[in-house]
PDB file with one MODEL, atoms N, CA, C and O in Angstrom:
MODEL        1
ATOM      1  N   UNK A   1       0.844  -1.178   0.000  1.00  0.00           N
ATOM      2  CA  UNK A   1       0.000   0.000   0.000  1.00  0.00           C
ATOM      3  C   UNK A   1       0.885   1.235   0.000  1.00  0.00           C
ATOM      4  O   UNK A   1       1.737   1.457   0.860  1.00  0.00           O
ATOM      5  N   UNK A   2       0.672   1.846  -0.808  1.00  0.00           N
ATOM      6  CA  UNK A   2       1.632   3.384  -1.350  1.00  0.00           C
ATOM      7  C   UNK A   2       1.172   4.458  -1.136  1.00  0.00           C
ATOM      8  O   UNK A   2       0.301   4.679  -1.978  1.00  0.00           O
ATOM      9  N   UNK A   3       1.300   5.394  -0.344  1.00  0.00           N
ATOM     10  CA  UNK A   3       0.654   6.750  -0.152  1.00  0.00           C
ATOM     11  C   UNK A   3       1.526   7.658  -0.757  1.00  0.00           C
ATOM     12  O   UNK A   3       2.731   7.780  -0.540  1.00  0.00           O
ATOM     13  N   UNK A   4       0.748   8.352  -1.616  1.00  0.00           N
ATOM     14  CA  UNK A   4       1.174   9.044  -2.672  1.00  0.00           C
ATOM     15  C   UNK A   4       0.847  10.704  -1.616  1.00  0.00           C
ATOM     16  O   UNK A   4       0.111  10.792  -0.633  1.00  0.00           O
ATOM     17  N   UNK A   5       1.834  12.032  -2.382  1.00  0.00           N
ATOM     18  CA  UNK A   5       1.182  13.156  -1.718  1.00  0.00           C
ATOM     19  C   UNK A   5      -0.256  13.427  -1.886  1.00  0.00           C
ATOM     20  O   UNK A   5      -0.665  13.927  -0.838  1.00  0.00           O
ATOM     21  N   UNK A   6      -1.002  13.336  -2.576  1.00  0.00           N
ATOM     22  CA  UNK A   6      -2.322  13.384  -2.679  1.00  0.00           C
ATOM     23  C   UNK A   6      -2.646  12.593  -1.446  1.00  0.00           C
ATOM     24  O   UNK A   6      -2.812  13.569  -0.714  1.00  0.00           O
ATOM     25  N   UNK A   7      -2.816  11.779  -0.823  1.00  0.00           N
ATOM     26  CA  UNK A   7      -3.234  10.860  -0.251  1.00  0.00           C
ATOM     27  C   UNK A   7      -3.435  11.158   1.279  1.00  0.00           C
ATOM     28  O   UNK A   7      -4.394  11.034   2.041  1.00  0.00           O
ATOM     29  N   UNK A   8      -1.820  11.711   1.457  1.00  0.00           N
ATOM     30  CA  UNK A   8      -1.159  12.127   2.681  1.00  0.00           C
ATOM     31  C   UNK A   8      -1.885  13.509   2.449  1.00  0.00           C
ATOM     32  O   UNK A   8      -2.958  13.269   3.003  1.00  0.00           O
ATOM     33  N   UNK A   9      -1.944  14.284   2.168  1.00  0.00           N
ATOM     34  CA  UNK A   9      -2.496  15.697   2.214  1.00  0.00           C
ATOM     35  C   UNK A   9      -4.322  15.187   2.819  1.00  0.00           C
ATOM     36  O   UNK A   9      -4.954  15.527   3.819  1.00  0.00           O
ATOM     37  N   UNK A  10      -4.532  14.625   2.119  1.00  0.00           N
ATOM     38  CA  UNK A  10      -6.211  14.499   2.227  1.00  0.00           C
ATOM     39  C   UNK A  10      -5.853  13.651   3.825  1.00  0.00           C
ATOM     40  O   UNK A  10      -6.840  13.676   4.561  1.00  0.00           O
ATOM     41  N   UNK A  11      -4.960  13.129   4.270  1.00  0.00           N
ATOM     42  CA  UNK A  11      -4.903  12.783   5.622  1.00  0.00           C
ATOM     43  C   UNK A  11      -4.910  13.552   6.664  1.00  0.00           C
ATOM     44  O   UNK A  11      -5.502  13.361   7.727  1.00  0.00           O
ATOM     45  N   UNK A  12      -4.315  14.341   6.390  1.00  0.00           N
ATOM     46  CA  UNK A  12      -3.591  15.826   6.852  1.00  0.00           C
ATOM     47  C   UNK A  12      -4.663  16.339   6.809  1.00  0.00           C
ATOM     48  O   UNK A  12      -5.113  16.088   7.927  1.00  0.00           O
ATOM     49  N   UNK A  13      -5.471  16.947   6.234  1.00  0.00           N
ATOM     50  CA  UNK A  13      -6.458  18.381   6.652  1.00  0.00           C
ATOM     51  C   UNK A  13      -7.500  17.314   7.341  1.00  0.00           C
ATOM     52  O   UNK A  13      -8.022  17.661   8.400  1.00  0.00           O
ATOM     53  N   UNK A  14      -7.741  16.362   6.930  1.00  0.00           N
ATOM     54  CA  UNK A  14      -8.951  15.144   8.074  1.00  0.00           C
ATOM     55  C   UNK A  14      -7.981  15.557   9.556  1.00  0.00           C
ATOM     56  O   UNK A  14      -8.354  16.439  10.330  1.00  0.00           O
ATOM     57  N   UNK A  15      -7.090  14.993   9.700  1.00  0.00           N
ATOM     58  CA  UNK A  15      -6.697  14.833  10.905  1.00  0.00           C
ATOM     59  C   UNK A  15      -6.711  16.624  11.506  1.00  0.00           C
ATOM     60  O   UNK A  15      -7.045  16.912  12.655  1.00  0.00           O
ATOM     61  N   UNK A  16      -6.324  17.554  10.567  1.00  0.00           N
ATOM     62  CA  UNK A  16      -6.639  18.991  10.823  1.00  0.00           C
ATOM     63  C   UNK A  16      -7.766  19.316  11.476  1.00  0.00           C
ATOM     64  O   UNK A  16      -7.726  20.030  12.478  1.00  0.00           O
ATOM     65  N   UNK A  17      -9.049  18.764  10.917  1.00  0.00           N
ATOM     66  CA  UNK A  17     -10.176  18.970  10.947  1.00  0.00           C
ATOM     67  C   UNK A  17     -10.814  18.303  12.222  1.00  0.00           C
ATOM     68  O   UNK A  17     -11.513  18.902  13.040  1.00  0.00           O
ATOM     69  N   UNK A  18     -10.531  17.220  12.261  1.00  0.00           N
ATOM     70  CA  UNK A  18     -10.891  16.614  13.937  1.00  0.00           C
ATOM     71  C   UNK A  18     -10.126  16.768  15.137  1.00  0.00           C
ATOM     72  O   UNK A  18     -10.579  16.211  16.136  1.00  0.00           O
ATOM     73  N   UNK A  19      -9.044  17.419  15.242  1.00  0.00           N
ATOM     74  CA  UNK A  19      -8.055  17.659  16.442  1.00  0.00           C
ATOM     75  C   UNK A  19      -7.760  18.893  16.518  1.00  0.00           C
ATOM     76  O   UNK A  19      -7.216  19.247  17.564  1.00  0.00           O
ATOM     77  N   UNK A  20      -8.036  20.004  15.380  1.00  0.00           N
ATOM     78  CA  UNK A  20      -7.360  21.150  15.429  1.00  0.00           C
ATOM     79  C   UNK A  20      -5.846  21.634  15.327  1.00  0.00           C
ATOM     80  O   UNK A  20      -5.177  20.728  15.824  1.00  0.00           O
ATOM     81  N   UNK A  21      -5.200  22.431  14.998  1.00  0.00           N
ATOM     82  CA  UNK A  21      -4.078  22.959  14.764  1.00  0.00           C
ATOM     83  C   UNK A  21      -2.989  22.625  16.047  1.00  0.00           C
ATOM     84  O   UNK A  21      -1.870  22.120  16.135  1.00  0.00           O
ATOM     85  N   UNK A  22      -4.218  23.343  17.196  1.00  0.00           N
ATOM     86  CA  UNK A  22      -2.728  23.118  18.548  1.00  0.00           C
ATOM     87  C   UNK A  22      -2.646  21.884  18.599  1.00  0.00           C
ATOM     88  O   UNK A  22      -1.625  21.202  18.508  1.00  0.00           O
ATOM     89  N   UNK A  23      -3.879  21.496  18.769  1.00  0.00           N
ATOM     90  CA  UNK A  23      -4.019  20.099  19.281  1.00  0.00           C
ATOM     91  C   UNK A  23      -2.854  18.785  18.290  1.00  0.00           C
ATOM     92  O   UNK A  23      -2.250  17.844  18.804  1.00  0.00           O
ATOM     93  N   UNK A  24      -2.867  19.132  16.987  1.00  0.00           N
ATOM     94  CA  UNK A  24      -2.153  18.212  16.272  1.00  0.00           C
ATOM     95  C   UNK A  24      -1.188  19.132  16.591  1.00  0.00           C
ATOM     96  O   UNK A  24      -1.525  18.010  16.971  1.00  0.00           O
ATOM     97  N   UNK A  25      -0.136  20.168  16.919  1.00  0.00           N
ATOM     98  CA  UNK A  25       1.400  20.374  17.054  1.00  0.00           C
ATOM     99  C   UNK A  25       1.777  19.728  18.744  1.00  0.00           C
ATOM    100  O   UNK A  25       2.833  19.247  19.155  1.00  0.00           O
ATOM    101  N   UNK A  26       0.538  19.936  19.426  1.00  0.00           N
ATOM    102  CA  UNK A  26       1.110  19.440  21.046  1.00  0.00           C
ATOM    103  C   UNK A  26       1.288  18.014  20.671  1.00  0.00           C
ATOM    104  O   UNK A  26       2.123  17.359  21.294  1.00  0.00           O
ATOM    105  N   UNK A  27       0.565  17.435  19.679  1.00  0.00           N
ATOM    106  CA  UNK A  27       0.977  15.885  19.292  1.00  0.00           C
ATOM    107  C   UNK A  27       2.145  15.395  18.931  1.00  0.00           C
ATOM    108  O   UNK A  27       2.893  14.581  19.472  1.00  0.00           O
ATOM    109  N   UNK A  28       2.263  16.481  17.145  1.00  0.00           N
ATOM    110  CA  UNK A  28       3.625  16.646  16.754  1.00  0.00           C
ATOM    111  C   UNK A  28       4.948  16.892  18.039  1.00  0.00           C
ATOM    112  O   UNK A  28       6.134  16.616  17.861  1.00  0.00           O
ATOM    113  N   UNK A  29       4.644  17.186  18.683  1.00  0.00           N
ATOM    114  CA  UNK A  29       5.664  18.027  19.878  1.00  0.00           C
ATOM    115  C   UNK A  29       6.201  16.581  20.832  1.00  0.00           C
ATOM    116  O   UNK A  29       7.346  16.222  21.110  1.00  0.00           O
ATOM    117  N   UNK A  30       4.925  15.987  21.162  1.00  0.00           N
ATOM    118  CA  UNK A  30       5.082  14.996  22.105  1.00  0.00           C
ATOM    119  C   UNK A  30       5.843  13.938  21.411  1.00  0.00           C
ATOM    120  O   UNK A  30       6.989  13.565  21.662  1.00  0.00           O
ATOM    121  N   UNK A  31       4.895  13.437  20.344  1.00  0.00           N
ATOM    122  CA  UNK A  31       5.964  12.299  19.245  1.00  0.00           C
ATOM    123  C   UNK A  31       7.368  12.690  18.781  1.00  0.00           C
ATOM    124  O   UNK A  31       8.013  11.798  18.229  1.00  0.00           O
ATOM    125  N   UNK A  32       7.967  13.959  18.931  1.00  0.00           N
ATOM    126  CA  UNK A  32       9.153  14.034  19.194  1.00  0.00           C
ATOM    127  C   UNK A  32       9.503  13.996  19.699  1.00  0.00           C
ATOM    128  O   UNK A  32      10.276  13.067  19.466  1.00  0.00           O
ATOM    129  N   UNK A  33       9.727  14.420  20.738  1.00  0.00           N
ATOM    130  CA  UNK A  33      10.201  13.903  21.956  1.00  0.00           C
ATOM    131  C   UNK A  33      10.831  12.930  22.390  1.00  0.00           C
ATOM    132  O   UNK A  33      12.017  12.727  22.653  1.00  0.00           O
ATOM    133  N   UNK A  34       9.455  12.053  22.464  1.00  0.00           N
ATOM    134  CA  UNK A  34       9.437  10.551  22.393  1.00  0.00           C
ATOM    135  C   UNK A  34      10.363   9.437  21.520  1.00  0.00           C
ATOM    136  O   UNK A  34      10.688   8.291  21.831  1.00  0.00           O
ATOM    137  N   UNK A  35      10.644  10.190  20.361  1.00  0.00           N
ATOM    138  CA  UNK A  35      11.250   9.470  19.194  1.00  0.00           C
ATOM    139  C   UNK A  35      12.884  10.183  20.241  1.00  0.00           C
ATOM    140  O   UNK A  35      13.591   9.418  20.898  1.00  0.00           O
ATOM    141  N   UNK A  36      13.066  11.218  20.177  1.00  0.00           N
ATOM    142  CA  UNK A  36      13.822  11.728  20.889  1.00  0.00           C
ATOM    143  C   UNK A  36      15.051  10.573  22.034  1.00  0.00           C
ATOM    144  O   UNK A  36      16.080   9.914  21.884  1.00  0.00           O
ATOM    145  N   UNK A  37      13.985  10.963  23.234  1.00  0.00           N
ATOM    146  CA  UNK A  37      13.789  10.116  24.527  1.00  0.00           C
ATOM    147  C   UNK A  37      14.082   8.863  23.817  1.00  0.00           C
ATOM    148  O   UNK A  37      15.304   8.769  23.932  1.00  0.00           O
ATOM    149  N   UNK A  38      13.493   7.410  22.864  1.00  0.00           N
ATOM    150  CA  UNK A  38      14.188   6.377  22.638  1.00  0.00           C
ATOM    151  C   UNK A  38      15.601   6.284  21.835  1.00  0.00           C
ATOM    152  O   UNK A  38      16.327   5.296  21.944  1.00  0.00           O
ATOM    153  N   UNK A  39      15.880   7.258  21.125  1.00  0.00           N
ATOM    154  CA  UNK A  39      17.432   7.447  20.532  1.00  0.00           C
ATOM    155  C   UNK A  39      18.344   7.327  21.588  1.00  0.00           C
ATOM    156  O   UNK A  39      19.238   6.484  21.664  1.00  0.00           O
ATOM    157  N   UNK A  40      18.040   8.343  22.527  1.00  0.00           N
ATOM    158  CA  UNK A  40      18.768   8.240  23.491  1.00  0.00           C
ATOM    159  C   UNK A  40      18.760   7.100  24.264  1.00  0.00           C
ATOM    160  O   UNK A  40      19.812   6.730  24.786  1.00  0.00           O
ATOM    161  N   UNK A  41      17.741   6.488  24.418  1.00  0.00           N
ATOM    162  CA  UNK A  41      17.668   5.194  25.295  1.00  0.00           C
ATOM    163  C   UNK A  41      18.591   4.291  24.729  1.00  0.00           C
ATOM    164  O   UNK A  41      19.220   3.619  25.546  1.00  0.00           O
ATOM    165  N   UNK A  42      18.845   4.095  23.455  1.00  0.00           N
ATOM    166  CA  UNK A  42      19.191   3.283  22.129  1.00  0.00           C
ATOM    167  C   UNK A  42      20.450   3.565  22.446  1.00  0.00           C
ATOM    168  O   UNK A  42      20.832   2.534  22.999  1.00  0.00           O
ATOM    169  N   UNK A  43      21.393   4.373  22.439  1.00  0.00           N
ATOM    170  CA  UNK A  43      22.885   4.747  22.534  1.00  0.00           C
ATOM    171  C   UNK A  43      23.382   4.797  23.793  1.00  0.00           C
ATOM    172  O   UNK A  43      24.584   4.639  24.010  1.00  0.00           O
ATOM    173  N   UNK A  44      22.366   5.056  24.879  1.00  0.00           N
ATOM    174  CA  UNK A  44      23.136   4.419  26.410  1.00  0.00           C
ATOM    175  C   UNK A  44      23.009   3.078  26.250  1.00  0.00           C
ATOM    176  O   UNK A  44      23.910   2.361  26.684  1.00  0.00           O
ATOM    177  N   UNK A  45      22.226   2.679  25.803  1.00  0.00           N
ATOM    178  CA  UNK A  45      22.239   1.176  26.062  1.00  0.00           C
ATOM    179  C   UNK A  45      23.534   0.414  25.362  1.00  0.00           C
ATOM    180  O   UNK A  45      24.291  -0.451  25.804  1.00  0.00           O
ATOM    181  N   UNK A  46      23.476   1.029  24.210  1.00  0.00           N
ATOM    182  CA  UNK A  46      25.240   0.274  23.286  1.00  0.00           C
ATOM    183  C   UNK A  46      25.818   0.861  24.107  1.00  0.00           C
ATOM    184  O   UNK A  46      25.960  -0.021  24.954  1.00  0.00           O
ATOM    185  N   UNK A  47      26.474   2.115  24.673  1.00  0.00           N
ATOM    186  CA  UNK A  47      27.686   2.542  25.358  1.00  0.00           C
ATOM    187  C   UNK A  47      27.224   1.061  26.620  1.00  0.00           C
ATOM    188  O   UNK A  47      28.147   0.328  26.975  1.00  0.00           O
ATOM    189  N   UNK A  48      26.416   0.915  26.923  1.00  0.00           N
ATOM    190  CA  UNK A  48      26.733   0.190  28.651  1.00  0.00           C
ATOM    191  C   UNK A  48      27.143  -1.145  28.086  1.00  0.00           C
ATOM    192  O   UNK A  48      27.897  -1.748  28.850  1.00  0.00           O
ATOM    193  N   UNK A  49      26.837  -1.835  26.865  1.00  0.00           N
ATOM    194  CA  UNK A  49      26.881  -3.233  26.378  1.00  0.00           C
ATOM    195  C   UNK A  49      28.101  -3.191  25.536  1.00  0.00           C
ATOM    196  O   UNK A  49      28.435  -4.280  25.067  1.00  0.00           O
ATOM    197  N   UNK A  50      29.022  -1.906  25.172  1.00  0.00           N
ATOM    198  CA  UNK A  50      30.506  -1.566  24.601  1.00  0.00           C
ATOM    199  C   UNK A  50      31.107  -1.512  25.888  1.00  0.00           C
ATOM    200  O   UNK A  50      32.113  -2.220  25.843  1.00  0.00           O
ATOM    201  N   UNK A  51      30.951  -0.953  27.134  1.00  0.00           N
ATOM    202  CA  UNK A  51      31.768  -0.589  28.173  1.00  0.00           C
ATOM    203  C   UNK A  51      31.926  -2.426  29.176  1.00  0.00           C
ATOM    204  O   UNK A  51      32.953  -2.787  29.752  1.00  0.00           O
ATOM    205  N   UNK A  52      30.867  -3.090  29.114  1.00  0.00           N
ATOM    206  CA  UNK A  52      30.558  -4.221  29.430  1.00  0.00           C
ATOM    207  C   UNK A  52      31.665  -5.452  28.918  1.00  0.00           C
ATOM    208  O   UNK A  52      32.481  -6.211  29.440  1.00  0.00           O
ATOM    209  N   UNK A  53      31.130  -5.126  27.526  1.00  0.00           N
ATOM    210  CA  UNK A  53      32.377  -6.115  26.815  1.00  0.00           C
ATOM    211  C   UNK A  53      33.731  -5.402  26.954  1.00  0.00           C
ATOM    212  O   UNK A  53      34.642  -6.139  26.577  1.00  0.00           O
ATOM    213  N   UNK A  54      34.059  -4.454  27.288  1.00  0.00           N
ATOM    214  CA  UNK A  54      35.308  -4.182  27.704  1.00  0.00           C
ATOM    215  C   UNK A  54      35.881  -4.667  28.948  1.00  0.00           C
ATOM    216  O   UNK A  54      36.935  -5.295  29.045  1.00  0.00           O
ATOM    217  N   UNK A  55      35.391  -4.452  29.543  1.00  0.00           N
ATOM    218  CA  UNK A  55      35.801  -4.551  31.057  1.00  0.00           C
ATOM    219  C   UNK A  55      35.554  -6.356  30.906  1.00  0.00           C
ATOM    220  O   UNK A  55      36.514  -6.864  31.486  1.00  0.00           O
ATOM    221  N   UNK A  56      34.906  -7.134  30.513  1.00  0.00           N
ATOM    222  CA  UNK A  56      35.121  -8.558  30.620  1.00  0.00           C
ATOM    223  C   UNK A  56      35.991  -9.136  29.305  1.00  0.00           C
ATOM    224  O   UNK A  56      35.993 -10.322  28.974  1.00  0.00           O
ATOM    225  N   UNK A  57      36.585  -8.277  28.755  1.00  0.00           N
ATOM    226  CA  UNK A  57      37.657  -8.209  27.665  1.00  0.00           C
ATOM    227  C   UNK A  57      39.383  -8.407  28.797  1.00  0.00           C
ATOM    228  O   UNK A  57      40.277  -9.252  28.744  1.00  0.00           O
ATOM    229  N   UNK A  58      39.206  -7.343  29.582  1.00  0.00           N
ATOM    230  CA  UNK A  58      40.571  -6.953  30.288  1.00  0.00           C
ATOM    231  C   UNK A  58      40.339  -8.549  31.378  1.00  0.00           C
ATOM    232  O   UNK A  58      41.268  -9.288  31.053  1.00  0.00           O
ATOM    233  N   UNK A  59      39.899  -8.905  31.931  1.00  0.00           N
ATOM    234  CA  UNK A  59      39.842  -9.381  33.052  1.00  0.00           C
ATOM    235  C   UNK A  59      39.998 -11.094  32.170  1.00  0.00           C
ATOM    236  O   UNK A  59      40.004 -12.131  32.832  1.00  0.00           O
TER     237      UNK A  59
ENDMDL
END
């Protein structure tokens, strides 16, 4: 299934139309974040599982 810009636009002013402007950027706002917040989760987690295999590397 392919969403073409036509498609996505006609998604876009629906979703405009039932949530409103703020309401869809406090969304936009939060889902960044969020995407945000797991990147970061994502790269402490390799640094602790790189620092891990190090230290049972030396020993």
């Amino acid at each position: 299934m392919n969403l073409g810009p036509t498609e996505l636009l006609i998604i876009l002013v629906i979703v405009l139309l039932l949530f409103g402007v703020g309401r869809v950027s406090k969304i936009g706002g939060e889902l960044g974040s969020a995407v945000a917040n797991f990147r970061r989760g994502m790269q402490d987690a390799s640094k602790e599982k790189n620092e891990e295999s190090k230290s049972e590397s030396k020993s």
